[in-house]
MARBA-690716 format. One record per atom (N, C-alpha, C): z, x negated, y negated; atom name. Coordinates in nm, 2 decimals. Layout:
N
+--------+--------+--------+-------+
:     c3 :     c1 :     c2 : atomo :
+--------+--------+--------+-------+
:      Z :      X :      Y :    CA :
...
+--------+--------+--------+-------+
***
This chain:
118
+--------+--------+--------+-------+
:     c3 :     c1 :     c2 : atomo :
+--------+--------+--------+-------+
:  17.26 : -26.99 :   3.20 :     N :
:  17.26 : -27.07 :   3.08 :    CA :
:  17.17 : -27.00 :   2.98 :     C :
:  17.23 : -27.00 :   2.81 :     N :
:  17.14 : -26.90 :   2.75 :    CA :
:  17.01 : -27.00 :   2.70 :     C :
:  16.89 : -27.02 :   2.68 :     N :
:  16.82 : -27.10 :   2.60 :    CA :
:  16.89 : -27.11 :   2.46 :     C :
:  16.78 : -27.25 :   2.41 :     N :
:  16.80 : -27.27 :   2.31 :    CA :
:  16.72 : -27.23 :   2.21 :     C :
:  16.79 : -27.17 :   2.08 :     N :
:  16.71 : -27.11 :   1.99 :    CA :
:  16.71 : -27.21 :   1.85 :     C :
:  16.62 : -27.16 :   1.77 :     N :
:  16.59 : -27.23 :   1.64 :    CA :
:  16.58 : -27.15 :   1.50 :     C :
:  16.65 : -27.13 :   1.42 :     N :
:  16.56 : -27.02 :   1.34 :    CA :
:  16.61 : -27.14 :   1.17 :     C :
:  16.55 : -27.07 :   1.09 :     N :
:  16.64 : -27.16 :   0.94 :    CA :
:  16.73 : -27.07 :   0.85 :     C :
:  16.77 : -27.20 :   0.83 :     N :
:  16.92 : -27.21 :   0.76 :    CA :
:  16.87 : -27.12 :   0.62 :     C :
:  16.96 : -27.03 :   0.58 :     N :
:  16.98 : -26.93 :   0.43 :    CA :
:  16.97 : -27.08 :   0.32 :     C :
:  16.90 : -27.02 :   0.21 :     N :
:  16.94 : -27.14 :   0.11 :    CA :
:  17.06 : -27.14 :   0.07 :     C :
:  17.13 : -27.26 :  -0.02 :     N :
:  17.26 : -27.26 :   0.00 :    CA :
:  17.36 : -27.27 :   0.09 :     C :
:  17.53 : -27.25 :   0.08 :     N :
:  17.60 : -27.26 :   0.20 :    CA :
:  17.60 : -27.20 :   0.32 :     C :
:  17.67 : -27.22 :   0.46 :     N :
:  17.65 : -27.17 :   0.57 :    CA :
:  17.78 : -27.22 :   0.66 :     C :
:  17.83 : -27.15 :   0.71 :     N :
:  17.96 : -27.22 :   0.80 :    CA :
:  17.96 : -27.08 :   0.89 :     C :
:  17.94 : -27.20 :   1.06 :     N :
:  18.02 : -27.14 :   1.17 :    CA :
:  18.10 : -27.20 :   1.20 :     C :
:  18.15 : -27.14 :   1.29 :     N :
:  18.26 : -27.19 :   1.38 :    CA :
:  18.24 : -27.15 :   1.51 :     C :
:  18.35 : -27.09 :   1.59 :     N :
:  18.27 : -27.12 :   1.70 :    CA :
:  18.20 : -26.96 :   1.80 :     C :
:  18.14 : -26.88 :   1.66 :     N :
:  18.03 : -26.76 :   1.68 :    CA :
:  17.89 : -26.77 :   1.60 :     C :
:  17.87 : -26.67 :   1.59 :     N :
:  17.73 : -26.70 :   1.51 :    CA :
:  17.72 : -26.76 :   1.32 :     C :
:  17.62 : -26.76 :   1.29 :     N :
:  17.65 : -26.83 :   1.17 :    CA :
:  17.68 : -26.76 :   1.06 :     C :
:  17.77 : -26.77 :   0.97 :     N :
:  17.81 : -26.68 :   0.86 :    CA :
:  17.86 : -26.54 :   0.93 :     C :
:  17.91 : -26.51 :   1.04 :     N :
:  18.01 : -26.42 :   1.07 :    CA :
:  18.12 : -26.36 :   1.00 :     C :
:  18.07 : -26.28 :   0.94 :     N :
:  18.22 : -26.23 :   0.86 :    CA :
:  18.33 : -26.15 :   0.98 :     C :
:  18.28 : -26.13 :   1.06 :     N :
:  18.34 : -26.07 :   1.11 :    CA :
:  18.46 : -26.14 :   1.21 :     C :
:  18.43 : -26.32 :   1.18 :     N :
:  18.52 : -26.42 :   1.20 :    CA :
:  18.65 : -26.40 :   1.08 :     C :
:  18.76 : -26.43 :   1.10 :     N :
:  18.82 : -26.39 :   1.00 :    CA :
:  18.86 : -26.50 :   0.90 :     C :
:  18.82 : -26.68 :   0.98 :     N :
:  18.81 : -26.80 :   0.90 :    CA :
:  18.67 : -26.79 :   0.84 :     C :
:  18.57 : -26.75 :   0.87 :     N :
:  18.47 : -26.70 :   0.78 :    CA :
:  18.47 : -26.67 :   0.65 :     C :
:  18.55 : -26.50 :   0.70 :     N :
:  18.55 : -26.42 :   0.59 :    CA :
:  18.62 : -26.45 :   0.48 :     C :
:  18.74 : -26.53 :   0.52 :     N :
:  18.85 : -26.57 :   0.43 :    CA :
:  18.81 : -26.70 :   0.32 :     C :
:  18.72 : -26.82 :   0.42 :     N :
:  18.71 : -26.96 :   0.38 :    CA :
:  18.55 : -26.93 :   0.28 :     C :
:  18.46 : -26.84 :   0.33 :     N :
:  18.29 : -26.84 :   0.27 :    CA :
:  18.40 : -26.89 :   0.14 :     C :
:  18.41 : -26.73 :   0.08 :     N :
:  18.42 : -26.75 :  -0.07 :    CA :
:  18.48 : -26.86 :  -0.11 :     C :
:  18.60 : -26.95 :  -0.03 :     N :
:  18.65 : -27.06 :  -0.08 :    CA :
:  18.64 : -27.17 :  -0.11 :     C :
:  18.51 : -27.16 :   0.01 :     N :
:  18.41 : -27.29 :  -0.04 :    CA :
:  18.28 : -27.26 :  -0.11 :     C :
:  18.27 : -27.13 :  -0.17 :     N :
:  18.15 : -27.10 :  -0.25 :    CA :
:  18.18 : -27.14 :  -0.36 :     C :
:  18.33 : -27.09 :  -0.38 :     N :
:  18.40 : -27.13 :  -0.56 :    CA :
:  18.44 : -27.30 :  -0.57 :     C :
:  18.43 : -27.36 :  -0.47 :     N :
:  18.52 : -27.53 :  -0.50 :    CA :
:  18.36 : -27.57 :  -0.55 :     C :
:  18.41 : -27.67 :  -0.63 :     N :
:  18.32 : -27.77 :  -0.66 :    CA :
:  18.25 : -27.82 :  -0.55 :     C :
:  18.09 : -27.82 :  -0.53 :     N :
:  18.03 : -27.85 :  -0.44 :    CA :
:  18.06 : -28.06 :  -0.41 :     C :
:  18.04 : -28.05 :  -0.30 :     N :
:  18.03 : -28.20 :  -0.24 :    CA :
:  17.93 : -28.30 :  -0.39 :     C :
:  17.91 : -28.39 :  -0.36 :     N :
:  17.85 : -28.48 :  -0.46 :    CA :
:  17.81 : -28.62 :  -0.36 :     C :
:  17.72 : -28.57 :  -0.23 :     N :
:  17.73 : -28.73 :  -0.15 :    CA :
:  17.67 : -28.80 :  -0.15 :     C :
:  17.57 : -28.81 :  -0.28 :     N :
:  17.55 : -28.95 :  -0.38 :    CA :
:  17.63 : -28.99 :  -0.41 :     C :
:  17.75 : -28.99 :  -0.46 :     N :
:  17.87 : -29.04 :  -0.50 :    CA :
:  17.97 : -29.06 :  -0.43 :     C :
:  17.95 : -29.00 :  -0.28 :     N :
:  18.07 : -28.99 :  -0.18 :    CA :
:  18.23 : -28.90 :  -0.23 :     C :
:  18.18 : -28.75 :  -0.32 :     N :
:  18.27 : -28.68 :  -0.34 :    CA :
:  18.24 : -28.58 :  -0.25 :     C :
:  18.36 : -28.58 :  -0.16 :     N :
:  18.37 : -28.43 :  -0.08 :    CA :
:  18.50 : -28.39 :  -0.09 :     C :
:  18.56 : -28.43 :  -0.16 :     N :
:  18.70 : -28.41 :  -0.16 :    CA :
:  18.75 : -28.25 :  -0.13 :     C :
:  18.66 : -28.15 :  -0.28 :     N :
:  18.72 : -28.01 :  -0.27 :    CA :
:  18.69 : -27.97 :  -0.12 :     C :
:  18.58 : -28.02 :  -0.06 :     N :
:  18.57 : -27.92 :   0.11 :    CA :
:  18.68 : -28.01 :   0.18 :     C :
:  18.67 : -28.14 :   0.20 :     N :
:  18.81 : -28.18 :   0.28 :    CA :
:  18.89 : -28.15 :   0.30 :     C :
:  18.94 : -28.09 :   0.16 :     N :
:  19.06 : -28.00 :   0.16 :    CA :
:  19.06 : -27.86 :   0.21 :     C :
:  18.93 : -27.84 :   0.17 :     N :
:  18.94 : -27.69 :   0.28 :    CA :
:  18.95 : -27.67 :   0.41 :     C :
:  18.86 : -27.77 :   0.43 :     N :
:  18.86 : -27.80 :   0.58 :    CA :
:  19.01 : -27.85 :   0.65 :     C :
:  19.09 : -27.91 :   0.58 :     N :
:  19.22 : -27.93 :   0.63 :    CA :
:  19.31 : -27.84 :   0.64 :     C :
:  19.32 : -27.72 :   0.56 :     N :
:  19.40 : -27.66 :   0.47 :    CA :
:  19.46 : -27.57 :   0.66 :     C :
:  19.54 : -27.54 :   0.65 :     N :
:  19.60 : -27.46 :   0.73 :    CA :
:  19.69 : -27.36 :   0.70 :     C :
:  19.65 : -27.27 :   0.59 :     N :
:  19.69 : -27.16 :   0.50 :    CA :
:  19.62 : -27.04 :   0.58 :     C :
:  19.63 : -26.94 :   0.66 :     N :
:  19.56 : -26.81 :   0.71 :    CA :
:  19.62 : -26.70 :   0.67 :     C :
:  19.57 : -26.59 :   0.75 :     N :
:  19.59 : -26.44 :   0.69 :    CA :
:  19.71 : -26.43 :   0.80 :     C :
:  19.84 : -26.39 :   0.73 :     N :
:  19.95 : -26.37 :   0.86 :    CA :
:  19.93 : -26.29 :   0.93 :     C :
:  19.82 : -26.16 :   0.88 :     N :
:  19.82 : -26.08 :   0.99 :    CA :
:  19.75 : -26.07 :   1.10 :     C :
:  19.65 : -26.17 :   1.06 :     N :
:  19.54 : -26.22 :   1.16 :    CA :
:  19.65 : -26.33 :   1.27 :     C :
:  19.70 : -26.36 :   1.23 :     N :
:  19.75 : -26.53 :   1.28 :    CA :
:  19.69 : -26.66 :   1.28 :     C :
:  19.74 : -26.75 :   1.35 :     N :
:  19.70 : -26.89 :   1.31 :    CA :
:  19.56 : -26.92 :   1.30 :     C :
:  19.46 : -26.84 :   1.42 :     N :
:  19.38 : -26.89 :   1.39 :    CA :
:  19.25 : -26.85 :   1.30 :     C :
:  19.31 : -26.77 :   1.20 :     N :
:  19.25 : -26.76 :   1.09 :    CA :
:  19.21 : -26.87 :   0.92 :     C :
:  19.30 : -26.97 :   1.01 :     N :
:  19.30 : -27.05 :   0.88 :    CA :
:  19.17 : -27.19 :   0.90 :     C :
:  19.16 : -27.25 :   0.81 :     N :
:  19.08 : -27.35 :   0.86 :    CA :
:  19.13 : -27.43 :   0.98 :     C :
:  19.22 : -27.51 :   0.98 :     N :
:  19.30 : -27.60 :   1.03 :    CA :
:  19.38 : -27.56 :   1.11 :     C :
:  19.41 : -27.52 :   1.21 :     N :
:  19.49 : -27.42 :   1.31 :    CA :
:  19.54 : -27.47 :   1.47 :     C :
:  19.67 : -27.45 :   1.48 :     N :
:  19.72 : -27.48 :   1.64 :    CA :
:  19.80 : -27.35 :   1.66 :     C :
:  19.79 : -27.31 :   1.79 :     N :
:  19.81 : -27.23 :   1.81 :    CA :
:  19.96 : -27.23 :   1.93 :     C :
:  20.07 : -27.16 :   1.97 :     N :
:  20.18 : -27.21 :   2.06 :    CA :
:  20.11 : -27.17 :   2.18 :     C :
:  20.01 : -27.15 :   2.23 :     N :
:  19.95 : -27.19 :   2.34 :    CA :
:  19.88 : -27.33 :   2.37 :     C :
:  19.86 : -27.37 :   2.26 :     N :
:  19.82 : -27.52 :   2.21 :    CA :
:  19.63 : -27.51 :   2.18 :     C :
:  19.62 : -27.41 :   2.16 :     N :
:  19.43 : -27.38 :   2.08 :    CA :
:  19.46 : -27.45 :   2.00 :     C :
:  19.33 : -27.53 :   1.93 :     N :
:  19.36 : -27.58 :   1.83 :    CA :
:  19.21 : -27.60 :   1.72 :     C :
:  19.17 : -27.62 :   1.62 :     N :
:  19.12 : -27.75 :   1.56 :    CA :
:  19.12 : -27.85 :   1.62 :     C :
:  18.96 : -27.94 :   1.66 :     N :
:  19.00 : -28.01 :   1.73 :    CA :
:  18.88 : -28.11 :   1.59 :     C :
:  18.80 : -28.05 :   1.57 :     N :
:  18.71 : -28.15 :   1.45 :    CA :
:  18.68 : -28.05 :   1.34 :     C :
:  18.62 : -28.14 :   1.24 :     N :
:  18.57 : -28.05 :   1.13 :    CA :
:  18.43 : -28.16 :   1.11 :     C :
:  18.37 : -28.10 :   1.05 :     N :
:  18.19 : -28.17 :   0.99 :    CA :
:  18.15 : -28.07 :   0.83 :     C :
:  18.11 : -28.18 :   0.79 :     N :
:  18.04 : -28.17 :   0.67 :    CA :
:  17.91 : -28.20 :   0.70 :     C :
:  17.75 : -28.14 :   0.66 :     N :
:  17.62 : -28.24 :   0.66 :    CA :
:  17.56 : -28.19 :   0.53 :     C :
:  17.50 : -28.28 :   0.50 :     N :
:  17.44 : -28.28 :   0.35 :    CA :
:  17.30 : -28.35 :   0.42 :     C :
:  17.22 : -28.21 :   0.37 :     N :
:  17.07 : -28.22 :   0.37 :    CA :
:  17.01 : -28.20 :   0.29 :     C :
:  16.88 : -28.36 :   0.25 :     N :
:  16.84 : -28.36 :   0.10 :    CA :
:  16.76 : -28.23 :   0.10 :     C :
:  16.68 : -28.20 :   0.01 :     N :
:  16.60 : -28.13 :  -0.06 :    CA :
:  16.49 : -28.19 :  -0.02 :     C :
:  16.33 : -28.18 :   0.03 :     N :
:  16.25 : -28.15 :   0.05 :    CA :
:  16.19 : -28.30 :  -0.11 :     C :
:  16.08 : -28.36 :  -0.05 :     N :
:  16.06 : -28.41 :  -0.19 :    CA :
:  16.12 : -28.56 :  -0.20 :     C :
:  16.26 : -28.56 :  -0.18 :     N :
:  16.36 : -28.72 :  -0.22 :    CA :
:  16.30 : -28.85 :  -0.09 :     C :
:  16.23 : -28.87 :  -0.12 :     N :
:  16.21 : -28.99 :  -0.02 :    CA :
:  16.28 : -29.12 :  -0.05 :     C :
:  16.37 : -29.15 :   0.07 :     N :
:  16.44 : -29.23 :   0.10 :    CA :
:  16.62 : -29.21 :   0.09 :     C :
:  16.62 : -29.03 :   0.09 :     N :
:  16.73 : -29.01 :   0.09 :    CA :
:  16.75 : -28.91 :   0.22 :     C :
:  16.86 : -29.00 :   0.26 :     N :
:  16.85 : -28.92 :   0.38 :    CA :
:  16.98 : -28.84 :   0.44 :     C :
:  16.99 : -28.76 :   0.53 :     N :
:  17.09 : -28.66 :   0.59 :    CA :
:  17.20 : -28.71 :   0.59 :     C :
:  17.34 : -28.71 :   0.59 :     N :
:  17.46 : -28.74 :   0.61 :    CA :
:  17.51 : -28.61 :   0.67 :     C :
:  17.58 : -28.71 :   0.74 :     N :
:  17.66 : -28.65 :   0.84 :    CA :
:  17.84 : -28.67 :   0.83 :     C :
:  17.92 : -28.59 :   0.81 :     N :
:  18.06 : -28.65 :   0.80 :    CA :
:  18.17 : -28.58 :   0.92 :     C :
:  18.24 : -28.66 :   0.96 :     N :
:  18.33 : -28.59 :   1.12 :    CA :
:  18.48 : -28.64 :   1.05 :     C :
:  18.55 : -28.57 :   1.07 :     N :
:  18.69 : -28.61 :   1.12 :    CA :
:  18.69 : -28.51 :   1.23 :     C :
:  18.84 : -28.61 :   1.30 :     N :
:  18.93 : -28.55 :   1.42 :    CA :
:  19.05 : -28.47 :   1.32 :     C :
:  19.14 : -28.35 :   1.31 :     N :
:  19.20 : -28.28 :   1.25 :    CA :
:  19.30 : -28.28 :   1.38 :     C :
:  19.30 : -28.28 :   1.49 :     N :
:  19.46 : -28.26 :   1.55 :    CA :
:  19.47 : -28.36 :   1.63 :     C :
:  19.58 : -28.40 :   1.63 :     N :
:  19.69 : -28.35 :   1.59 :    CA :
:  19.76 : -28.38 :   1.45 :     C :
:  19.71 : -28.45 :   1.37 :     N :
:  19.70 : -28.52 :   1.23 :    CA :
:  19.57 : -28.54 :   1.19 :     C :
:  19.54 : -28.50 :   1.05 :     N :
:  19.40 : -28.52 :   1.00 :    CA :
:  19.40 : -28.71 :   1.02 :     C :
:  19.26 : -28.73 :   1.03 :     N :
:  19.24 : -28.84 :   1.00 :    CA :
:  19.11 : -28.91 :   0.90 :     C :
:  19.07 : -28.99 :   0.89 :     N :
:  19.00 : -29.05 :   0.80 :    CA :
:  18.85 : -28.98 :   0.82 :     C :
:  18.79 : -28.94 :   0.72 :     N :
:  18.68 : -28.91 :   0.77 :    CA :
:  18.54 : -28.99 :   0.78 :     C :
:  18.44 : -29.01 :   0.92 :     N :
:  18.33 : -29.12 :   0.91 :    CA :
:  18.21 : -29.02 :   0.88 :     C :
:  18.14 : -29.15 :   0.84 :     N :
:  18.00 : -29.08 :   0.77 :    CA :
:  17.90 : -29.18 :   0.85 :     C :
:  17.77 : -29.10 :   0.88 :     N :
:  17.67 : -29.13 :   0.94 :    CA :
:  17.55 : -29.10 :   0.85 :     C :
:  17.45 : -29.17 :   0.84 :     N :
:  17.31 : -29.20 :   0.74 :    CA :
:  17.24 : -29.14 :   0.92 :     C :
:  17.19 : -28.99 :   0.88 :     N :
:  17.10 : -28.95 :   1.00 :    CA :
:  16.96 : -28.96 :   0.99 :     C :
+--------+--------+--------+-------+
***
C-alpha cells in the first residue's frame, strides 16, 4: 500500500481524474483543462455552476483517443463515469464561509446534483 501524501494545490483550477493531478498527458485532461479554463467560472454564492455541469456531463471526446477521452464516458466493455465533484474553497480571510462540496452520479443517466456545506 502506497502512503499517503499531502502537498498544495496550484492557485486557480486543477482537475484529476483517475492519475496524478493536471496530467496532460491524460487525454480528458488535456482536452477538458482549457474547457473549463475558458467557461465562466462557478459562482457558489449564488449556486451557479451550470458552465462546469455541463462540462462535466458532456460526452463529446477525441475519436481518435476513444470514449474515454471525453468527460462523461462508457465504454462497450462497460468502464464508465461513475461520478463527477465540484469543490469550491473560500479564500483565506471570509469567516463564515465555508467549503462546498457538489457530487452527482453520471451513469447510467446524469442526475441531480447534491451539495454539502464542509
Amino acid at each position: 500500500m502506497l502512503p499517503v501524501t499531502a502537498r498544495p494545490l496550484p492557485v486557480g483550477l486543477s482537475m484529476i481524474t483517475s492519475g496524478d493531478l493536471d496530467d496532460i498527458e491524460s487525454p480528458r485532461i488535456r482536452d477538458y483543462l482549457p474547457r473549463f479554463r475558458a467557461a465562466p467560472p462557478p459562482d457558489p454564492e449564488r449556486g451557479d455552476w451550470a458552465a462546469w455541469q455541463d462540462l462535466l456531463a458532456s460526452d463529446a471526446g477525441d475519436p481518435a483517443v476513444g470514449p474515454r477521452s471525453a468527460m462523461n464516458f462508457a465504454t462497450p466493455e462497460g468502464f464508465a463515469t461513475v461520478s463527477s465533484a465540484l469543490i469550491a474553497l473560500p479564500r483565506f480571510g471570509r469567516p463564515g464561509v465555508h467549503p462546498l462540496f457538489r457530487f452527482a452520479a453520471r451513469r447510467p443517466a446524469p442526475s441531480a446534483w447534491s451539495e454539502t456545506t464542509v
